[in-house]
Backbone as CSV, one residue per row, in Angstrom:
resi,resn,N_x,N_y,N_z,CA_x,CA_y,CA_z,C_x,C_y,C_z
1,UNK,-94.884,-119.481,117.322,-95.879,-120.427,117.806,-95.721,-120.614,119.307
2,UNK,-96.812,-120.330,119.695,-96.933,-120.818,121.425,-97.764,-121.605,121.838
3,UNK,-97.557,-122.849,122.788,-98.476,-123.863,123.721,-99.325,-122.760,123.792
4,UNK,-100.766,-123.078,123.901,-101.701,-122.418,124.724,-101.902,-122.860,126.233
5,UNK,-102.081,-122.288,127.115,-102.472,-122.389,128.558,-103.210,-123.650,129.140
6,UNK,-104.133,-124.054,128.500,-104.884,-125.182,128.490,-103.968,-126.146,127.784
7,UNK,-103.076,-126.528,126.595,-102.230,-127.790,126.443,-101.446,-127.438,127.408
8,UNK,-100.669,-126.278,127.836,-99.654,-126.163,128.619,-99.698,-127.311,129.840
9,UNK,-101.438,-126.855,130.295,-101.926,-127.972,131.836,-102.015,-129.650,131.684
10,UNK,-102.628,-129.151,130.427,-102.830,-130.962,130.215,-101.231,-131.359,129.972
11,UNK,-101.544,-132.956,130.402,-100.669,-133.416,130.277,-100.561,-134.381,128.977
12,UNK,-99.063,-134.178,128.450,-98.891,-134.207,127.374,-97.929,-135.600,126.924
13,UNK,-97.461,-135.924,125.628,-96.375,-137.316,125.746,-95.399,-136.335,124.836
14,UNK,-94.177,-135.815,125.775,-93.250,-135.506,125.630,-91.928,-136.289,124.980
15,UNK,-91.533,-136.500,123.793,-90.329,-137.413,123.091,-89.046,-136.761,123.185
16,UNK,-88.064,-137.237,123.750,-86.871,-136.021,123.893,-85.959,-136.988,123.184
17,UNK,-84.786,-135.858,122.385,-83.385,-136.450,121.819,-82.485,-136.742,122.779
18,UNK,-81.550,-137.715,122.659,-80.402,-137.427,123.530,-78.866,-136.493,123.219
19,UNK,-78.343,-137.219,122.478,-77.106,-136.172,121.911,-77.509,-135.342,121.556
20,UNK,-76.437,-134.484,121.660,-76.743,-132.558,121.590,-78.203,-132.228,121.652
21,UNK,-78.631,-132.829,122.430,-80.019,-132.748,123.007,-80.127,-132.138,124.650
22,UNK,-79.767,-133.521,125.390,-79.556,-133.190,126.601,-78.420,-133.368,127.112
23,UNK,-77.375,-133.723,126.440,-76.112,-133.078,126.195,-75.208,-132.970,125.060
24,UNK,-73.914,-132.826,125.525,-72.785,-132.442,124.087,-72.766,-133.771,123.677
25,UNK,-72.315,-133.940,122.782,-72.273,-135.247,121.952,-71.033,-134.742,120.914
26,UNK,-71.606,-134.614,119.560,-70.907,-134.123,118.495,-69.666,-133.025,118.373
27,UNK,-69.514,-132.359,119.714,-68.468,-131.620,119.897,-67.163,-132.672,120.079
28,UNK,-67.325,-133.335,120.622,-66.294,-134.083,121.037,-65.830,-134.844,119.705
29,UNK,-66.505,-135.091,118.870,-66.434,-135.813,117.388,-65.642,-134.482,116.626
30,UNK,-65.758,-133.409,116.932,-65.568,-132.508,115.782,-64.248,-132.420,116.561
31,UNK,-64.042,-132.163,117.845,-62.372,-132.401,118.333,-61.302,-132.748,117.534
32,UNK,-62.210,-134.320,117.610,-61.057,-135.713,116.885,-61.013,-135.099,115.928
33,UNK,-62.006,-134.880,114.991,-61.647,-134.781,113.415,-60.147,-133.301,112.992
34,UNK,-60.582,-132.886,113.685,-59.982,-131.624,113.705,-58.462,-131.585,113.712
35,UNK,-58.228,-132.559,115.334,-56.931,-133.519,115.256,-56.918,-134.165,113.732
36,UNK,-57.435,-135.410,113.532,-57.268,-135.721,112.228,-56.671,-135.306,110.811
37,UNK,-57.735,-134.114,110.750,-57.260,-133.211,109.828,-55.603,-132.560,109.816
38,UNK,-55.340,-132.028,110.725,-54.142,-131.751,111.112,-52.910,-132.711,110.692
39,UNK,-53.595,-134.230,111.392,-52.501,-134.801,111.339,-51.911,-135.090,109.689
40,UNK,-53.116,-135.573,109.125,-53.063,-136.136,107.555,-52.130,-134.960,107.007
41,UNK,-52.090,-133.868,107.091,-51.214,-133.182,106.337,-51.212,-133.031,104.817
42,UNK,-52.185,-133.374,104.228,-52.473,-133.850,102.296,-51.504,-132.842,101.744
43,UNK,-50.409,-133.210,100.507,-49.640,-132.434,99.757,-50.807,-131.744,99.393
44,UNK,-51.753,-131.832,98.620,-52.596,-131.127,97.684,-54.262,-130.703,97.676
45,UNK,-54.727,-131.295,98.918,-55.973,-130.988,99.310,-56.314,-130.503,100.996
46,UNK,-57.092,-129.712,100.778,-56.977,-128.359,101.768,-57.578,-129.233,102.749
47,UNK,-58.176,-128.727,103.901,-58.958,-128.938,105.453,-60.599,-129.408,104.605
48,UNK,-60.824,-128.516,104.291,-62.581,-128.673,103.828,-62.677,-129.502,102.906
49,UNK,-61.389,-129.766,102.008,-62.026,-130.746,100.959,-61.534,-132.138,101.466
50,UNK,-60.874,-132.382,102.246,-60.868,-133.535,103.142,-61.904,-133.867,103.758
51,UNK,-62.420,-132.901,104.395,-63.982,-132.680,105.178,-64.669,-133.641,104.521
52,UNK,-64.514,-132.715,102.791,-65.951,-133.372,101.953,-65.854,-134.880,101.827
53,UNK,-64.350,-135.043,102.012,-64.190,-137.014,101.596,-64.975,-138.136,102.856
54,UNK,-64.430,-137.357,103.873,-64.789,-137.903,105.010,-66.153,-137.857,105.405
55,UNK,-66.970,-136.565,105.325,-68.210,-136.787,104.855,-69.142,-137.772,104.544
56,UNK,-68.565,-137.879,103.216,-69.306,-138.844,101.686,-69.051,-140.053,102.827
57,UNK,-67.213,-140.538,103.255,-67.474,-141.694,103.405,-68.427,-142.392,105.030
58,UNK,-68.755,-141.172,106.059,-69.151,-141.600,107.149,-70.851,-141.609,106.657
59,UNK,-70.906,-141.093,105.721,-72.682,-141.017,105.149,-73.052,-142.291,104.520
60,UNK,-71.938,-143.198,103.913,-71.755,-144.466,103.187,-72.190,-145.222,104.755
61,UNK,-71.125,-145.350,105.819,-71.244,-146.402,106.443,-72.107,-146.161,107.404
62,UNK,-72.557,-145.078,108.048,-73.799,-145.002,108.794,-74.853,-145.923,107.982
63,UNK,-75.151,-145.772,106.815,-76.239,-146.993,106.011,-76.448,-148.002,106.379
64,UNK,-74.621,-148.301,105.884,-74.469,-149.956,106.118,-74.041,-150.468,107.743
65,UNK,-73.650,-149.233,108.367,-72.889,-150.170,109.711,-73.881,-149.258,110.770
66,UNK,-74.365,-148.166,110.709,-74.792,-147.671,111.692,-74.204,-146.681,112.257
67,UNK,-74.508,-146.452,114.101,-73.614,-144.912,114.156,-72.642,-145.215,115.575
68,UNK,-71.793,-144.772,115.942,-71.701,-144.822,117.249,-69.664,-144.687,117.178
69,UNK,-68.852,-144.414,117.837,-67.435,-144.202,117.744,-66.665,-145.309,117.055
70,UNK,-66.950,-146.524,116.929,-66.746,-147.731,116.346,-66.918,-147.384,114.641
71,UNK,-68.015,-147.008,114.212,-68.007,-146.784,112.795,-67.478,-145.417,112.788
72,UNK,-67.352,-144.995,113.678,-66.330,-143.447,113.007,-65.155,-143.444,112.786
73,UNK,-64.688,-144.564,113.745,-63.242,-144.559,113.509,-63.235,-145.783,112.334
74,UNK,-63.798,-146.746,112.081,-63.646,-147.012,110.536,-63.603,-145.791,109.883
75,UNK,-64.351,-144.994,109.573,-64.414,-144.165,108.427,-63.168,-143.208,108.295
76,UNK,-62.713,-142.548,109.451,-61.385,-142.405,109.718,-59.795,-143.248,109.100
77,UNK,-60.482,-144.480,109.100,-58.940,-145.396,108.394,-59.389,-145.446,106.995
78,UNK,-61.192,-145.343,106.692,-61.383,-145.469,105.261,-60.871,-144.247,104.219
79,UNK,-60.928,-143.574,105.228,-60.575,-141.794,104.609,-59.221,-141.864,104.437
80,UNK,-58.124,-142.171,105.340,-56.924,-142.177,105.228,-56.358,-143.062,104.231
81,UNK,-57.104,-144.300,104.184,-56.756,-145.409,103.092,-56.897,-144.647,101.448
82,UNK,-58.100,-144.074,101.358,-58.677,-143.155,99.825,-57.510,-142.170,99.938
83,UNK,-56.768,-141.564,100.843,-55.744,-140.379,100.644,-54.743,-140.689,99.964
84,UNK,-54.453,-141.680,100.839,-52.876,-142.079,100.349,-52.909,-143.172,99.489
85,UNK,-54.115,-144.059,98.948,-54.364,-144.723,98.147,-53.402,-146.015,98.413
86,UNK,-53.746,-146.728,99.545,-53.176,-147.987,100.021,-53.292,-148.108,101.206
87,UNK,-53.412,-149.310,101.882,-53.832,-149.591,102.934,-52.861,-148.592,104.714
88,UNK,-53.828,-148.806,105.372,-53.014,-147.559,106.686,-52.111,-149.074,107.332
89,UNK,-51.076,-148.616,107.556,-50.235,-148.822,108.396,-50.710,-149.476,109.852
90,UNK,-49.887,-150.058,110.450,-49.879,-150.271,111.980,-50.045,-149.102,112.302
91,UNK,-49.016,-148.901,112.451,-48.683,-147.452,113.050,-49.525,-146.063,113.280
92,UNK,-50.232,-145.852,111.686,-51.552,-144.750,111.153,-52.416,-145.854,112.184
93,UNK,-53.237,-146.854,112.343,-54.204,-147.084,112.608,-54.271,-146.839,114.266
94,UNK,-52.631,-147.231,115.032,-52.589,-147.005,116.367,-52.708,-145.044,116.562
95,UNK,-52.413,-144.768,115.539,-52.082,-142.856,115.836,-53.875,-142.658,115.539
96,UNK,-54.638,-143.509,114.707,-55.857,-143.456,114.779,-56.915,-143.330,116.375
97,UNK,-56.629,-144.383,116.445,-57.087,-145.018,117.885,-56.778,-144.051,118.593
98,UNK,-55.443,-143.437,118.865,-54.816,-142.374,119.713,-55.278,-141.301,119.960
99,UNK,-56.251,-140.352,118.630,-56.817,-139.526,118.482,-58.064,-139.401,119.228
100,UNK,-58.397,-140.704,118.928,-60.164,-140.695,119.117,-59.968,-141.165,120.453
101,UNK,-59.183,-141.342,121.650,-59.426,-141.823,123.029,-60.211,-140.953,123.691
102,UNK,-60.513,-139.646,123.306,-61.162,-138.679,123.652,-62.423,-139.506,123.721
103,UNK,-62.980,-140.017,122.653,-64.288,-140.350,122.517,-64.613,-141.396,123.280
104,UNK,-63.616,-142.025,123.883,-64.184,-143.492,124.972,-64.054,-142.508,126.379
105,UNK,-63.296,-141.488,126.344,-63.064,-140.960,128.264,-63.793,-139.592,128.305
106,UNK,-64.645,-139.609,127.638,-65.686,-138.377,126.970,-66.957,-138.584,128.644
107,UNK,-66.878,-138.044,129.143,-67.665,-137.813,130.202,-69.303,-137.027,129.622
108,UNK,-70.250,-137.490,130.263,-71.082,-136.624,129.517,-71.134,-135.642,130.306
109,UNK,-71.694,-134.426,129.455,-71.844,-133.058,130.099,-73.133,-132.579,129.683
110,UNK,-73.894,-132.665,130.320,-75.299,-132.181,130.376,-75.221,-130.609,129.699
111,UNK,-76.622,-130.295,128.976,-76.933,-128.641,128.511,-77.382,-127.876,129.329
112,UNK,-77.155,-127.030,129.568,-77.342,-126.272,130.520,-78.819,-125.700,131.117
113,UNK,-79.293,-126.308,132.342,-80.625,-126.126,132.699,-81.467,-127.581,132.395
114,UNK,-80.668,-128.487,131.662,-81.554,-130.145,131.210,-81.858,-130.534,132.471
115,UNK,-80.938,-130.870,133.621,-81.636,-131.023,134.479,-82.928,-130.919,135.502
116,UNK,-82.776,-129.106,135.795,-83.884,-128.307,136.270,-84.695,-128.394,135.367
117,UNK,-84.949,-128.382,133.902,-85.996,-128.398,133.509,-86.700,-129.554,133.347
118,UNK,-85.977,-130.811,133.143,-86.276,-132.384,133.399,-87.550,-132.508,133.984
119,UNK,-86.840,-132.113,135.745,-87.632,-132.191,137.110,-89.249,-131.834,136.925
120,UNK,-88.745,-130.410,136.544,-90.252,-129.825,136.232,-91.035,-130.478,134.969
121,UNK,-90.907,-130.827,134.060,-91.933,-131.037,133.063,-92.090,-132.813,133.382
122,UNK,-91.203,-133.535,133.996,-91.879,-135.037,134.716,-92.393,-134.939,135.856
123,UNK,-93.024,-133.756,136.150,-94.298,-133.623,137.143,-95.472,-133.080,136.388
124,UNK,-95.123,-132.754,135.739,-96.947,-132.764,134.718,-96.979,-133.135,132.993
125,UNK,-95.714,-133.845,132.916,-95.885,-134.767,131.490,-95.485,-136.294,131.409
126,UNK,-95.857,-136.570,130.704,-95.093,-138.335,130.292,-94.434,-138.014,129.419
127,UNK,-92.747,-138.532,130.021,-91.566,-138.157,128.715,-91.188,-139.551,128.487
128,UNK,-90.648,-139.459,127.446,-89.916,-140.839,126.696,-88.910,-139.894,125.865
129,UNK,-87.771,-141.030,125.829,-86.264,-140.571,125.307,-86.113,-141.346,124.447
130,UNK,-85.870,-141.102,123.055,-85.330,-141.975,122.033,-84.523,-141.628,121.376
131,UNK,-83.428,-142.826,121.344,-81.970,-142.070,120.904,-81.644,-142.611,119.630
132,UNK,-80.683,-142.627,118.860,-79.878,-143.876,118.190,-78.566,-144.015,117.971
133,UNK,-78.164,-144.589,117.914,-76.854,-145.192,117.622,-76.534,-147.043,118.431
134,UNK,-75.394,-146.837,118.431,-74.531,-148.516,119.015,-75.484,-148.434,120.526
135,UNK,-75.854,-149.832,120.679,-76.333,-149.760,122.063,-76.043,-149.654,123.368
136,UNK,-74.642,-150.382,123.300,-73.565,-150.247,124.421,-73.113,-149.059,124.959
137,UNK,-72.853,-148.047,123.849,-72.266,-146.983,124.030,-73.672,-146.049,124.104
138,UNK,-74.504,-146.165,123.603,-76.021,-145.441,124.232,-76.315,-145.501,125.807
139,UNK,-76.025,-146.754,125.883,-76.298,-146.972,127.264,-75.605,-146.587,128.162
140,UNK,-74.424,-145.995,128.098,-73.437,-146.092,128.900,-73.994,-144.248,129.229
141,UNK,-73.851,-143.261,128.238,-74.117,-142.002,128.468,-75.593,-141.981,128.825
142,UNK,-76.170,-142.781,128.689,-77.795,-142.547,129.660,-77.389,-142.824,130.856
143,UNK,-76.654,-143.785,131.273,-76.454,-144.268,132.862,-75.969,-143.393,133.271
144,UNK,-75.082,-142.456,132.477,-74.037,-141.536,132.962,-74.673,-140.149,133.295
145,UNK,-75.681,-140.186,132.450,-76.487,-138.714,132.711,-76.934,-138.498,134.194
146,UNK,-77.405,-139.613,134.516,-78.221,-139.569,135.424,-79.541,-139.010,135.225
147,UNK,-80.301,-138.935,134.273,-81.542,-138.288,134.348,-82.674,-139.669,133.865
148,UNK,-82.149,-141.276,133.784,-83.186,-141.749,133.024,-84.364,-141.541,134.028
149,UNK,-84.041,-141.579,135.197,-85.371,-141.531,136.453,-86.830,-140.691,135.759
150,UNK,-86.286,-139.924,134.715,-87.355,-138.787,134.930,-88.162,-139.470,133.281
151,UNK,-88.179,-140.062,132.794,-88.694,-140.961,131.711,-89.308,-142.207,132.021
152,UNK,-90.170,-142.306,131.291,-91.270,-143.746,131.877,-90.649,-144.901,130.412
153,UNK,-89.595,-144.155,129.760,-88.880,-145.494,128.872,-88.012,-144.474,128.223
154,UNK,-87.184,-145.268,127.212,-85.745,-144.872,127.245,-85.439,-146.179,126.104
155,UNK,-85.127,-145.610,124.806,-85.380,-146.223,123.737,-84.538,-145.741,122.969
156,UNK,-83.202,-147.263,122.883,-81.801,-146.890,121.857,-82.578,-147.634,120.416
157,UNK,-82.239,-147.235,119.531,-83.455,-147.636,118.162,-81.370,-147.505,116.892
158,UNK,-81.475,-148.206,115.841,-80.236,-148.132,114.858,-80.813,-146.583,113.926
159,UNK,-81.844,-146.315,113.856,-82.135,-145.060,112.938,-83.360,-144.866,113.742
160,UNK,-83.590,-143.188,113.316,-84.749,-142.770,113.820,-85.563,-141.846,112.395
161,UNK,-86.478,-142.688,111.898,-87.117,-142.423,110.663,-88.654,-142.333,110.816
162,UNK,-88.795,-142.246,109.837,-90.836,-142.465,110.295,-91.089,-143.598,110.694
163,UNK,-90.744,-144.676,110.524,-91.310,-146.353,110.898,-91.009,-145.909,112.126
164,UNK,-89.824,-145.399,112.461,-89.082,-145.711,114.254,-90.653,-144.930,115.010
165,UNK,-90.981,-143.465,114.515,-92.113,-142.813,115.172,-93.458,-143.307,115.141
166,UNK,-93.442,-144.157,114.179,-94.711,-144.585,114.366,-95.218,-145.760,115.223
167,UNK,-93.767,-146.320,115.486,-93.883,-147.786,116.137,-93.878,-147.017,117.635
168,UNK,-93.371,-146.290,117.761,-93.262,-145.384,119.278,-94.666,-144.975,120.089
169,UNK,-95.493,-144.511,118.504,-96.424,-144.101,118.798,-97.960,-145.344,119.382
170,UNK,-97.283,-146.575,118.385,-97.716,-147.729,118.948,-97.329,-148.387,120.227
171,UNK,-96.427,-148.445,120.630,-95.728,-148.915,121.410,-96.143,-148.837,122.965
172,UNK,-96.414,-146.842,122.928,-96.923,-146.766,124.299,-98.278,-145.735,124.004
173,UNK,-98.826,-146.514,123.028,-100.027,-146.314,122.700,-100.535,-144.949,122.861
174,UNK,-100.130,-143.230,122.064,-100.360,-142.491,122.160,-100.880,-141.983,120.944
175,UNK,-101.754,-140.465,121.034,-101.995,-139.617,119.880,-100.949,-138.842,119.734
176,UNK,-100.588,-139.115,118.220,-99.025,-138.460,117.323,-99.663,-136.879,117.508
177,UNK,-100.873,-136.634,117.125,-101.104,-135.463,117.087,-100.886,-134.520,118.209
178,UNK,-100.824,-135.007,119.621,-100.977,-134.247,120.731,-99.627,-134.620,121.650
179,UNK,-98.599,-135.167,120.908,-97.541,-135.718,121.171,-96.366,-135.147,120.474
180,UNK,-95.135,-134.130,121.032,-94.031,-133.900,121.033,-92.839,-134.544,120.933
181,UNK,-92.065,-134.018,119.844,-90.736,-134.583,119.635,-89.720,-133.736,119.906
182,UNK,-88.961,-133.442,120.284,-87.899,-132.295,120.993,-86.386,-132.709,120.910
183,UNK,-85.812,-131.975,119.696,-84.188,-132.655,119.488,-83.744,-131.437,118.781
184,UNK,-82.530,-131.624,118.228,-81.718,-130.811,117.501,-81.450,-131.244,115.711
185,UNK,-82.163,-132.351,115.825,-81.528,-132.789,114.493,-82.783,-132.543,113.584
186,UNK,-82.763,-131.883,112.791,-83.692,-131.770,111.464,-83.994,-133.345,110.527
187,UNK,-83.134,-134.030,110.301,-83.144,-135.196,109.764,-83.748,-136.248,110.493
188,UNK,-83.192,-136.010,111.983,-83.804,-137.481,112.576,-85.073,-137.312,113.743
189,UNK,-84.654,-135.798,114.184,-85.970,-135.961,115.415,-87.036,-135.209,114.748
190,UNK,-86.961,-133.934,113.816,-88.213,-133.242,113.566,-88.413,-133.463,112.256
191,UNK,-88.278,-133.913,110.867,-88.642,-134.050,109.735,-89.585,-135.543,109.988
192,UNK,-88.846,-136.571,110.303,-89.689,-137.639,110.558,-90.774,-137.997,111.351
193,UNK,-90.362,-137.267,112.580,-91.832,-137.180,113.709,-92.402,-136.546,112.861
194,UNK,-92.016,-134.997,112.312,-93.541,-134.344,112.040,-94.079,-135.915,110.659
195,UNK,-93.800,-136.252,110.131,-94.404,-136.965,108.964,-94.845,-138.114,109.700
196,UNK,-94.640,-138.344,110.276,-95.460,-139.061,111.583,-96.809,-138.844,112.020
197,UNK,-97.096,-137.624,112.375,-97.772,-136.830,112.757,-97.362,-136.392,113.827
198,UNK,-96.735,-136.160,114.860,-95.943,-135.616,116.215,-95.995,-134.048,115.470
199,UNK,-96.216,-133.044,116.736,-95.967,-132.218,116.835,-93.842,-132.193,117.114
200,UNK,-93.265,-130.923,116.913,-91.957,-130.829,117.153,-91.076,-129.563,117.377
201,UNK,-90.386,-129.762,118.562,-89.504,-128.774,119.250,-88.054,-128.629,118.865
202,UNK,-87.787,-127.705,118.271,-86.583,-127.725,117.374,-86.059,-126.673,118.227
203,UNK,-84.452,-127.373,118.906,-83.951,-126.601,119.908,-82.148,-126.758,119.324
204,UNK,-81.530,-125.988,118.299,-80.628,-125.855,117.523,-79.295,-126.119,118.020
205,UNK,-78.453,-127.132,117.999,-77.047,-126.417,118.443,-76.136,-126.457,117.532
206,UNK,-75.200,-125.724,117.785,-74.472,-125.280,116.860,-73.233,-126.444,116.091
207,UNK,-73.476,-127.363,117.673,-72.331,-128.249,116.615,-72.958,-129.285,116.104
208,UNK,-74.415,-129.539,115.878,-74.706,-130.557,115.401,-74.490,-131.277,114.062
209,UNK,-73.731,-132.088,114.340,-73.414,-132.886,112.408,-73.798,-132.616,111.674
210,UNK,-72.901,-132.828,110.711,-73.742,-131.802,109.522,-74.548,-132.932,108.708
211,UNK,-73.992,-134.001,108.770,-74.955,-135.234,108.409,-76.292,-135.362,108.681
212,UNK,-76.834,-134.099,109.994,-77.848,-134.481,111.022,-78.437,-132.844,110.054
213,UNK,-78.173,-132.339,109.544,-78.654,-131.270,108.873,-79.539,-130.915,107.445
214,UNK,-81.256,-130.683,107.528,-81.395,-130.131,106.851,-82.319,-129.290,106.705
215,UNK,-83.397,-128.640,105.599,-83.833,-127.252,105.349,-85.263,-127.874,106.561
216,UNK,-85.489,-127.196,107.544,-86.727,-127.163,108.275,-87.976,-126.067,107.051
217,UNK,-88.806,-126.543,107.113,-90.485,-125.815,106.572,-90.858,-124.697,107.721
218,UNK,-90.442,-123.422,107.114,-90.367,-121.852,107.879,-92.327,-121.769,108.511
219,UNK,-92.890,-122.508,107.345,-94.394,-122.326,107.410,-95.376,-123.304,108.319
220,UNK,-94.369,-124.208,108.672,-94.961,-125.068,109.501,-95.421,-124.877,110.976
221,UNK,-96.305,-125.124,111.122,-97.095,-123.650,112.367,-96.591,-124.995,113.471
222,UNK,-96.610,-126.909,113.367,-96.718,-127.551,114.451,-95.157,-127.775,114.774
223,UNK,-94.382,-126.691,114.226,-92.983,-127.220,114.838,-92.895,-125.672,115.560
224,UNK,-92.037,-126.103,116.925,-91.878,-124.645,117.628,-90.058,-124.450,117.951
225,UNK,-89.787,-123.608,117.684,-88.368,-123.364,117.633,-87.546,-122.258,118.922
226,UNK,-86.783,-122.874,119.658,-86.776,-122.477,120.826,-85.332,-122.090,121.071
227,UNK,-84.782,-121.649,121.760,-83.294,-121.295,121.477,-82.406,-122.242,122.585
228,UNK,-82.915,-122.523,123.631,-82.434,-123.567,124.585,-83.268,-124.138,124.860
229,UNK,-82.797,-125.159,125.600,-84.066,-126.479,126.614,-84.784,-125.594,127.513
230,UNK,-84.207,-124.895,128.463,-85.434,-124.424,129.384,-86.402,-124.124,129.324
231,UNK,-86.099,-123.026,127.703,-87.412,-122.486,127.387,-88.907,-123.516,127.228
232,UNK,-88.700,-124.613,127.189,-89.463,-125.780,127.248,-90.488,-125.582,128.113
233,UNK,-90.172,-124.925,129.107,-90.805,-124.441,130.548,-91.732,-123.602,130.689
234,UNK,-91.581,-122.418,129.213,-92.799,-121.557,129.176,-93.479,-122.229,128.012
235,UNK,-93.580,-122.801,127.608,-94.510,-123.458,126.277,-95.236,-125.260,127.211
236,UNK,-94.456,-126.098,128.095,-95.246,-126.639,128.498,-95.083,-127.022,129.886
């Protein structure tokens, strides 16, 4: 699927993801865990089937608590608590904390070309950024990016579902139909926009959560699938 020449000109309402969007995010999560894994050491259950516990339980509290390094590292002491079947220690919870410092001195690191291509498509589109997770910590890697300049809003939301797209679409009063969603996550930026009605730019990375993962519609002509951000550049 390709922009045609004529949407290419017009100007369009561009929706962009942030994590592993317009930058790393989830790499730095898969770090810790990795540490984690290591450390727990289980007499009797391997790397992956730990995975699967930890999984189940960060899929539980995203529901109830939401997303952001704060509920991960709960799920982290909840996982360790289900292992050893009794409460973690002082000690486990400080070697907890210890692990994950990565995730508070986590610098953001932009994808490669987000910038240059930024520049160019907020000279002939209206972009808006909508993210989710904890707000504090949303805010902190937008300030850090340095790119909010190039967005006419910038929108931390607790989930991003169909209500979230449709209120968006109210919000700054646009047509869903002639309006782009552009992320990595199958679950939160392109299954729900498209049921929205938003058109959607599915730009893959490899470490994206697997929580954030599922089957995209091969037949769906209004989603366009791109291999990096730049390419953004020949489609609009």
């Amino acid at each position: 699927m390709t922009v045609d020449a004529t949407a290419r000109r017009r100007a369009q309402v561009l929706v962009f993801d942030a994590d592993d969007t317009l930058w790393e995010n989830n790499v730095v999560f898969e770090r810790v865990i990795d540490d984690f894994l290591a450390w727990l050491e289980h007499p009797t259950l391997d790397r992956a089937e730990i995975r699967a516990i930890l999984d189940d339980i960060e899929r539980a509290n995203t529901v109830t608590h939401g997303y952001g390094s704060k509920v991960f590292l709960r799920s982290l002491g909840e996982c360790l608590e289900r292992l050893r079947a009794r409460p973690a220690t002082d000690a486990e919870r400080r070697e907890i904390d210890r692990l994950a410092v990565a995730l508070v001195e986590h610098k953001v690191e932009l994808m490669p070309g987000v910038a240059e291509a930024l520049d160019e498509l907020a000279g002939r589109h209206e972009l808006l950024l909508l993210t989710k997770g904890e707000r504090a910590e949303q805010q902190r890697k937008l300030d850090a990016s340095g790119l909010l300049h190039h967005f006419r809003a910038a929108h931390i939301v607790p989930e991003k579902n169909v209500d979230t797209y449709r209120w968006l679409t109210r919000e700054h009063d646009f047509d869903p139909a002639g309006a782009w969603m552009i992320g990595n996550s199958p679950r939160s930026d392109i299954l729900p926009a498209r049921a929205a009605g938003l058109n959607a730019v599915f730009i893959p990375n490899e470490n994206t959560w697997v929580l954030e993962d599922e089957e995209l519609d091969p037949t769906d002509a209004r989603v366009l699938r791109l291999a990096a951000f730049p390419d953004l550049l020949r489609h609009f």
